[in-house]
C-alpha positions, 0 to 999 in steps of 0.5 A: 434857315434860322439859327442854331439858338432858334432852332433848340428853342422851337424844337425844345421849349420850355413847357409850363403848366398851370391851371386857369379857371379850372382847366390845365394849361401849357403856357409855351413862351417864344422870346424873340427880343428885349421883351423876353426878359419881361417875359421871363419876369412874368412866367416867373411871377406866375411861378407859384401856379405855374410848374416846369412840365416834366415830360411825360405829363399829362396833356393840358385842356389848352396851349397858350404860345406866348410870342414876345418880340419883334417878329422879322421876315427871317424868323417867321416860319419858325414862328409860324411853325412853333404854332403848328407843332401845338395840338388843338386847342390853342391860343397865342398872345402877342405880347408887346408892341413890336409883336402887335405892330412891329413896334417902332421897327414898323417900317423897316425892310425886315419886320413884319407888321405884327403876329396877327397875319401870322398865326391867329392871335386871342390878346395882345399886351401892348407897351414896350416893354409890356409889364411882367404883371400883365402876363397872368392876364393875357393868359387868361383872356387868350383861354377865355377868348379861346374857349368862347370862339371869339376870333378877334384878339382881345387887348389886355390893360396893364394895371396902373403904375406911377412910371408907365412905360406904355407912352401915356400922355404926361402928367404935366398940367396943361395950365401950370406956368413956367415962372 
């Protein structure tokens, strides 16, 4: 049984619409753990082509759910129900690394390893925390990826930052002295 919190947000999400190489597209974000909040930066840098649904509007070409987040045993079905609810087409995008993998939570009891056994998944952002900046693009790869057929997920690149959190090697010269 989940959570009160969890059930409002599955069965009440917030919608957003937005248009992507000439189709419409409902972007419906599942924020599970701390990358929701860089989730949440990302639909908001989104904001100027990305609109809260009102109800009633008009049915898109395609649903992105956007899964960001450890996914745990517990939480699972309504994951996997959340997925369900979305009429054809649709993608996902898991976005972050404890989504992809389980992140450094892997190995623990109750952490799935990943959305991918779960629900069918068209990009991945990897980091911890993703940036809010790749969101746009892992959107548009899911629906590319989706209206082509492809079935293995696409992994989507961050854009280059002087402060990477994505665990890149160090900028430490190998051959710099210690004097």
């Amino acid at each position: 049984m989940s959570s009160p919190k969890v059930e409002r947000a599955l069965t009440r999400p917030r919608l957003f619409d937005t248009e992507i190489g000439g189709l419409r597209v409902r972007v419906v974000p599942l924020g599970l753990a701390c990358c929701a909040v860089e989730l949440s930066a990302g639909m908001a840098n989104l904001a100027p082509a990305c609109a809260l649904a009102p109800d009633g509007a008009v049915e898109p070409d395609c649903h992105v759910l956007v899964v960001a987040g450890t996914v745990t045993h517990a939480i699972a079905d309504d994951v996997r129900a959340a997925w369900d609810s979305l009429p054809e087409p649709r993608v996902a995008v898991a976005f972050g690394a404890c989504t992809i993998s389980g992140g450094p939570y892997w190995d623990s009891y109750s952490v799935r390893p990943g959305l991918g056994d779960l629900v069918p998944t068209s990009a991945v952002v990897p980091g911890c925390p993703p940036g809010p900046d790749t969101l746009a693009a892992a959107v548009a790869q899911a629906v590319a990826a989706g209206a082509a057929g492809v079935a293995a997920p696409t992994p989507v690149a961050s854009p280059a930052e002087p402060n990477s959190r994505s665990g890149g090697p160090s900028s430490r010269s190998e051959d710099s002295e210690d004097g």
